[in-house]
N, C-alpha and C positions, 0 to 999 in steps of 0.2 A: 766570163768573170775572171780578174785577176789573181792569181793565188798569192795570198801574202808570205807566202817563203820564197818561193823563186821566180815571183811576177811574170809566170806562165800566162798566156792566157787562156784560158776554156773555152771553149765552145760547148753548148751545150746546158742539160740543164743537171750535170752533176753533182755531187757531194763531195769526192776528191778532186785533188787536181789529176791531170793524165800525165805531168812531170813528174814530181817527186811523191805525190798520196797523201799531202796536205790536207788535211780539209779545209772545206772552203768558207765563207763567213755565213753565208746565209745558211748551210747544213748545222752548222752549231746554234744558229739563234734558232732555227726549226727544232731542234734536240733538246732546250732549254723548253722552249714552251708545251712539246710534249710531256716532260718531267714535271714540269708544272700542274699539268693539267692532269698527269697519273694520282701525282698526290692529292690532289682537289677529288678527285674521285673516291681515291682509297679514306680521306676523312670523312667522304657524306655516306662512305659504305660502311664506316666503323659506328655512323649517326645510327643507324638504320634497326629499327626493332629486332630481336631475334624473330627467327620463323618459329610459327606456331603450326601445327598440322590441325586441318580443318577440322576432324574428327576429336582433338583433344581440345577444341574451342567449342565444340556442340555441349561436350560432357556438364553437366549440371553440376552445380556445386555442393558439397556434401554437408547436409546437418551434422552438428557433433551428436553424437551416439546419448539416448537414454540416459547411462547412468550419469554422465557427467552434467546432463538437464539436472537430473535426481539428487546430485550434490552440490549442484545450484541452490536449490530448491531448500536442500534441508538448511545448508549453510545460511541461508535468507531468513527462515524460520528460526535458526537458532538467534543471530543478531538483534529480532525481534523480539524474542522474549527475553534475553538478557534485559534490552531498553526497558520493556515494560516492568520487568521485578524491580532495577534498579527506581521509576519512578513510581511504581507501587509502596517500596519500603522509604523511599523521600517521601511518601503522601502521608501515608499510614499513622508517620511521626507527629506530626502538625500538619492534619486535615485541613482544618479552617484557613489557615495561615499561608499554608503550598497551594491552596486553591483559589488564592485572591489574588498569586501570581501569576496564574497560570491562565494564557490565551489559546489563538486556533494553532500554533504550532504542537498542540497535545491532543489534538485531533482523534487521532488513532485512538490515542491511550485510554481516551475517554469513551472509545464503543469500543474495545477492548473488555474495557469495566463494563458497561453498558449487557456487553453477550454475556462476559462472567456471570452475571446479574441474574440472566435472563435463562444460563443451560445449570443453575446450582439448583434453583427450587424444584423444578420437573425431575434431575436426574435425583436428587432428595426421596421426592414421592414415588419416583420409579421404585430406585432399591428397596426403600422399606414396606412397597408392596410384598415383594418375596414370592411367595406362593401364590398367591392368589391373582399374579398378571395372567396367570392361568384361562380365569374366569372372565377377561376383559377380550374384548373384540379390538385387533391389531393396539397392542398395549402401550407399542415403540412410538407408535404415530401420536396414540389417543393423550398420551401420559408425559410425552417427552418435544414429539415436535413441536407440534400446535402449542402446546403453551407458550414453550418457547418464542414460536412467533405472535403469539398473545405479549407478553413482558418487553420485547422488543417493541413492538409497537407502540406498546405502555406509554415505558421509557420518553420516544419520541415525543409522543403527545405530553408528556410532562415536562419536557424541555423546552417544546412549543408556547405548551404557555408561562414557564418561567420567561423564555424570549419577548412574549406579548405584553408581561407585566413588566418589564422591563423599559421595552418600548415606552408603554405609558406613562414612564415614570421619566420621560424625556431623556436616558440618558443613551449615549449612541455605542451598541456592541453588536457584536455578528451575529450570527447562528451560530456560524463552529466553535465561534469564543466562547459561546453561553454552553454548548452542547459540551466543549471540552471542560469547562470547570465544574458542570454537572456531575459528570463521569469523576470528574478528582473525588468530588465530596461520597459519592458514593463507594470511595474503595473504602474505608470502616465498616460500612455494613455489608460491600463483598467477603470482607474478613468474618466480619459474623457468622456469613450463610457456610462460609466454610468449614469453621469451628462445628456449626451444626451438624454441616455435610458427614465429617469425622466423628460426630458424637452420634450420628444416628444410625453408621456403618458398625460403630462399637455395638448399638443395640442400647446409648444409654439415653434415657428419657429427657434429660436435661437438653437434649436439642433443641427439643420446642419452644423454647424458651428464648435460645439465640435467634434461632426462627422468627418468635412473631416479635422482637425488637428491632431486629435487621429489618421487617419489612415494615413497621411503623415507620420506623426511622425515614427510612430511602424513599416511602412513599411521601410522608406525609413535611417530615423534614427537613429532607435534601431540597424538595425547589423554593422552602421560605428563605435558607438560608444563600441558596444563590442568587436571588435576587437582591438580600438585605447587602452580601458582596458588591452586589453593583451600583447599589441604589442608596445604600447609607452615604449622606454627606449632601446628595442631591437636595436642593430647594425646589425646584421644578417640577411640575408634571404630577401624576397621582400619586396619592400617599402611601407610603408604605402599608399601612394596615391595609388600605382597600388594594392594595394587589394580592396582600395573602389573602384575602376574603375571598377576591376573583380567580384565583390558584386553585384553594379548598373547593371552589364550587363546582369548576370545570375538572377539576379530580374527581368529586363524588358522582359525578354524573358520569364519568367517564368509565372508574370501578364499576357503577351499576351495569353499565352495559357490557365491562369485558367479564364480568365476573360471569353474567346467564351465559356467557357465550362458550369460558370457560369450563361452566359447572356440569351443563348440558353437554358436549363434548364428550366430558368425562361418564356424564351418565348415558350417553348412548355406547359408549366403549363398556358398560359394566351390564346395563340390562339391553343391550345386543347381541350378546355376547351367548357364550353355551352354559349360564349361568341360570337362562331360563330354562 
């Protein structure tokens, strides 16, 4: 190869010349494409994930700790009731009127209302038994749960068949919409049971009186007027009188049976009990 500084020529397969120490053309185009190809290396190694160590990629991933669940939890539950007081005191104001706006996005609020309903009359008769839960066989269960799940269930079946008469009356609404503006109409007479609740803690007798309004009311009131909500204006379908008819009847049948269910209940927790 000819050296291009002093057109020596080489023999050989060297990098310099053996005249002057030129280098020769093909060792420098050899030197370029090694440089080339360092750096090509050096950017797919710069690509390349950090190393992980086997043992720190087995390690399980760590729950966050209890309290911070805990203040999930309560923070969620406070949210919650703000919502509900803030539509509790919107309803409270104009019952009828908030409740003829309201669809299934009140879902909640409306078995919200519905439990209030359903843990104020037991927890009622619980306290102003006083001494004498004594005398009852498990008092907690007989006096406070069960009912409880009595009135819920109530509830249900009253909403049911306001939904039924509804139906009939051809006009097209959901469950949760019927089931939410049930629950609207019933927060005045949650407001009652509570009135009572505080007048019967005082020990003053005028309770009774909030008592059996609230519960005329919500029993016998609440589902004529949610249906006459959905159904006044309609032409179609059955008539408003014959749906409160069909309401009132599948209600008295329906008290008849939760009332023995509840009564008895009640009287197996008092003559069970160490009373005898």
């Amino acid at each position: 190869m000819e050296c291009p500084n002093c057109h020596h020529w080489n023999e050989g397969g060297g990098n310099f010349c053996e005249q002057c120490g030129a280098p020769l053309p093909e060792a420098v185009h050899q030197s370029g494409s090694t440089a080339a190809a360092d750096e090509t290396r050096s950017e797919e190694a710069s690509r390349v994930q950090p190393y992980v160590h086997p043992q720190q990629a087995r390690q399980p991933q760590v729950d966050p700790p209890a309290s911070f669940q805990n203040h999930v939890y309560v923070q969620n539950a406070r949210k919650v009731s703000r919502q509900y007081f803030s539509y509790f005191a919107s309803v409270i104001k104009r019952p009828f009127a908030e409740a003829e706006q309201i669809r299934g996005e009140q879902f909640i609020n409306g078995l919200i209302t519905m439990l209030l309903f359903s843990l104020l009359i037991p927890f009622m008769l619980y306290f102003n038994l006083g001494e004498y839960r004594r005398y009852l066989d498990s008092p907690f269960l007989n006096v406070v749960i069960k009912p409880v799940i009595i009135y819920a269930v109530f509830l249900i079946l009253l909403t049911l068949y306001s939904f039924g008469a509804i139906r009939l009356s051809k006009v097209q609404a959901g469950f949760k919409d019927v089931l939410a503006r049930f629950g609207a109409m019933l927060v005045p007479f949650v407001g009652l049971f509570a009135v009572a609740f505080i007048l019967s803690i005082l020990q003053l007798q005028l309770f009774v009186w909030f008592l059996m309004i609230g519960l005329i009311g919500s029993l016998f009131i609440v589902p004529i007027l949610v249906v006459i909500s959905w159904v006044k204006g309609s032409r179609g379908g059955l008539d408003l009188i014959y749906c409160a008819l069909l309401i009132l009847l599948a209600e008295a049948i329906t008290l008849r049976i939760f009332s023995e269910t509840l009564y008895s209940s009640i009287a197996r927790s008092i003559f069970g009990g160490s009373l005898l």
